[in-house]
C-alpha positions, 0 to 999 in steps of 0.5 A: 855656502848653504847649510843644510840643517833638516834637508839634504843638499839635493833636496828641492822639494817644498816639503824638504825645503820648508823643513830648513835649508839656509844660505850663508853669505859672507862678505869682508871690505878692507879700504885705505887711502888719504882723506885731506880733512878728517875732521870737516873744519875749514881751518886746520884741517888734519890730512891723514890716512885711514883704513877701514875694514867691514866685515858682514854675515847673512844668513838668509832661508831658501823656502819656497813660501815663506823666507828668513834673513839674519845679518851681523856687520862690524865696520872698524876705522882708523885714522892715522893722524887722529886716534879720537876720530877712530871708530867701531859700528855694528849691526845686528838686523833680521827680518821675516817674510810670510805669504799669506795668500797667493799675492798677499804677504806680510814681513817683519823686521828689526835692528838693533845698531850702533853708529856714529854721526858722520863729521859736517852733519848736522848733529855733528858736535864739531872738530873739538869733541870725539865723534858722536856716536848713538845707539838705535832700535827699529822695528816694523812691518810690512803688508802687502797685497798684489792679488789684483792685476790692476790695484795693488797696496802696501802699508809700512809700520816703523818704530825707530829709538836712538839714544846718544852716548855723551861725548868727551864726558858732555851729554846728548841726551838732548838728541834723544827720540823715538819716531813712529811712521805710518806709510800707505801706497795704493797704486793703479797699474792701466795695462800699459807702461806706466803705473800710478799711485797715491802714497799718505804718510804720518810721521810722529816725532817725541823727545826723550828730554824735556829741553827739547819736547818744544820739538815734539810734532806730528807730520802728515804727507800726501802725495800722487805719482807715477812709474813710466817703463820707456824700453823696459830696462830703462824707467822714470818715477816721479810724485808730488804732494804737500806735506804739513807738520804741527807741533805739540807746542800750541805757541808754535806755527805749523809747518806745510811745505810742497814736496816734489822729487823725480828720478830717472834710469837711462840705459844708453848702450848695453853697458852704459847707464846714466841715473838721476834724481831730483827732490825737494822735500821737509826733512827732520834735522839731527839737531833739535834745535834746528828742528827741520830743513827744506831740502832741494837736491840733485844727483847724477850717475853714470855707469860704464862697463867697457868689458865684462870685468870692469865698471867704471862710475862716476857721479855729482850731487848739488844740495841746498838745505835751509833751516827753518828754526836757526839762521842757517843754510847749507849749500852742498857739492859732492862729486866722485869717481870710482873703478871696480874691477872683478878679479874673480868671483869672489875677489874684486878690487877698485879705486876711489876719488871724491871731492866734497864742498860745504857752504854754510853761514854756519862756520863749524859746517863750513868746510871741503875735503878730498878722499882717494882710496883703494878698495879690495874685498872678498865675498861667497855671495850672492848666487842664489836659485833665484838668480842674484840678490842682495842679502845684506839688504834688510828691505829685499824682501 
């Protein structure tokens, strides 16, 4: 659907197109199924039926040189059996890109969100409060230069806030925080098929409240890796580094931890691809008083196309978190199954089944659940000039 504000529908000059040709997507989700436990408890658990409907708008530029993005979703769930887990999220994002020389260019983006903490997470309050829900704030900047051949950089800036709303009347303000994040990346491209990089990182964390300012801390993270295409459509990246994180309170340890993380895309046939990654990493946690966690986890994917008008997928995830500040740990199991067919263009409907396992020394995340769900949705997108894209990804840019 284009809406040709100042230039006509014909026109694909530079100066008519610079002058305002916009592209509307649009694109609406409707799922419903069974989930065996809603609210992630190990007993009495609530099996219920839900549906949930996403509706999302993007409104994205055409223009030779310089490209705008605006999007608008709206996410509406309900459970049948438990109206308190019923919730609404929205988002309002939009983004700004700009050349500013032949293989320079800068972007600019910001969000404004309201959301809610999934059931078993970290910050989840637990089975008895209604779902945690938060608003968050981001703003940031990229620039990037490619103008050589071989070395090319990019420096990302962020600034994100959330606040928490209480829940059940109880406050969590104690969540509250504002991080700041610093990323380099400098790469080095030989000629042949792989490319090399050296990515620094600054991470600065600040509590709003005072009962959690003993977690305020600034994190620094060095790492090295590389990018090898093996037959062009197939890849693997892989980096390692180490990362240091040294809090405000001078009576409190620093904290340095390895980092390591590998991924893979192997297309095995034309229409069948397998993708998998691997990562061990210091992550911040949602709950102040667990502060942070080391991270090691594994996914893997599979993708099959056995005609053109359907996709069937599968995939497994295994996580071990162990938190550094609480006695507790976490081992994960996530494992699913999906089918998509392609009714049309513009209509397509699926299948979904998943099965997650939680095991924790924490027995409020000590759990396992069951969801089958049916899919069917609607969209006008996503052919462009340029071939496909994805317009409702703040970060395409």
């Amino acid at each position: 659907m284009s809406l040709d504000l100042l230039s006509g529908p014909d026109d694909r000059s530079d100066s008519g197109r610079l002058t305002g040709s916009f592209d509307l997507f649009s694109r609406v989700t409707v799922d419903g199924g069974q989930d065996s436990n809603v609210t992630r408890v190990k007993n009495g658990a609530i099996s219920s039926s839900f549906a949930e409907a996403k509706a999302e708008a993007a409104l994205r530029s055409n223009w030779t040189n310089h490209e705008a993005l605006l999007i608008v979703d709206v996410t509406d769930r309900r459970v049948a059996e438990s109206s308190r887990e019923n919730t609404v999220d929205a988002r309002l994002a939009t983004a700004v890109r700009v050349d500013v020389d032949d293989g320079v260019f800068g972007r600019g983006f910001a969000e404004v969100k309201r959301g809610h903490i999934r059931r078993g997470d970290d910050a989840d309050p637990g089975a008895g409060f209604e779902p945690l829900t938060f608003n968050q704030y981001l703003i940031g900047g990229v620039y990037d230069d490619r103008r050589d051949d071989r070395v090319f950089s990019r420096v990302v800036g962020e600034a994100v806030h959330r606040d928490y709303n209480p829940t059940d009347g109880l406050s969590r303000d104690s969540l509250d925080r504002t991080t700041f994040n610093l990323r380099g990346f400098v790469g080095y491209s030989p000629g042949g098929e792989y490319d090399l990089f050296i990515s620094p990182s600054l991470l600065r964390d600040v509590y709003v409240e005072e009962v959690s300012e003993v977690q305020n801390s600034t994190r620094f993270t060095l790492s090295v890796g590389g990018v090898r295409d093996i037959t062009g459509v197939s890849s693997f990246n892989g980096r390692v580094g180490v990362s240091h994180r040294v809090f405000d309170e001078s009576d409190r340890s620093s904290q340095t931890d390895f980092v390591l993380s590998g991924g893979l895309l192997w297309n095995l046939t034309p229409v069948m691809s397998v993708t998998a990654g691997a990562d061990i990493e210091n992550q911040q946690s949602d709950d102040p008083r667990a502060g942070t966690k080391l991270s090691r986890s594994f996914r893997l994917g599979l993708d099959y196309d056995p005609f053109e008008q359907l996709i069937i997928g599968g995939y497994l995830s295994v996580a071990n978190e162990e938190f550094q500040q609480i006695d507790r740990e976490d081992d994960d199991l996530l494992a699913g199954a999906n089918a998509t067919y392609l009714i049309n263009e513009h209509l397509f409907a699926g299948l979904h089944f998943e099965h997650e396992i939680s095991d924790s020394t924490d027995p409020a995340r000590d759990f396992d659940a069951t969801t089958v769900m049916f899919r069917i949705g609607a969209k006008l997108c996503c052919q462009a000039d340029d071939g496909i894209v994805n317009p409702f990804n703040l970060g395409r840019f």
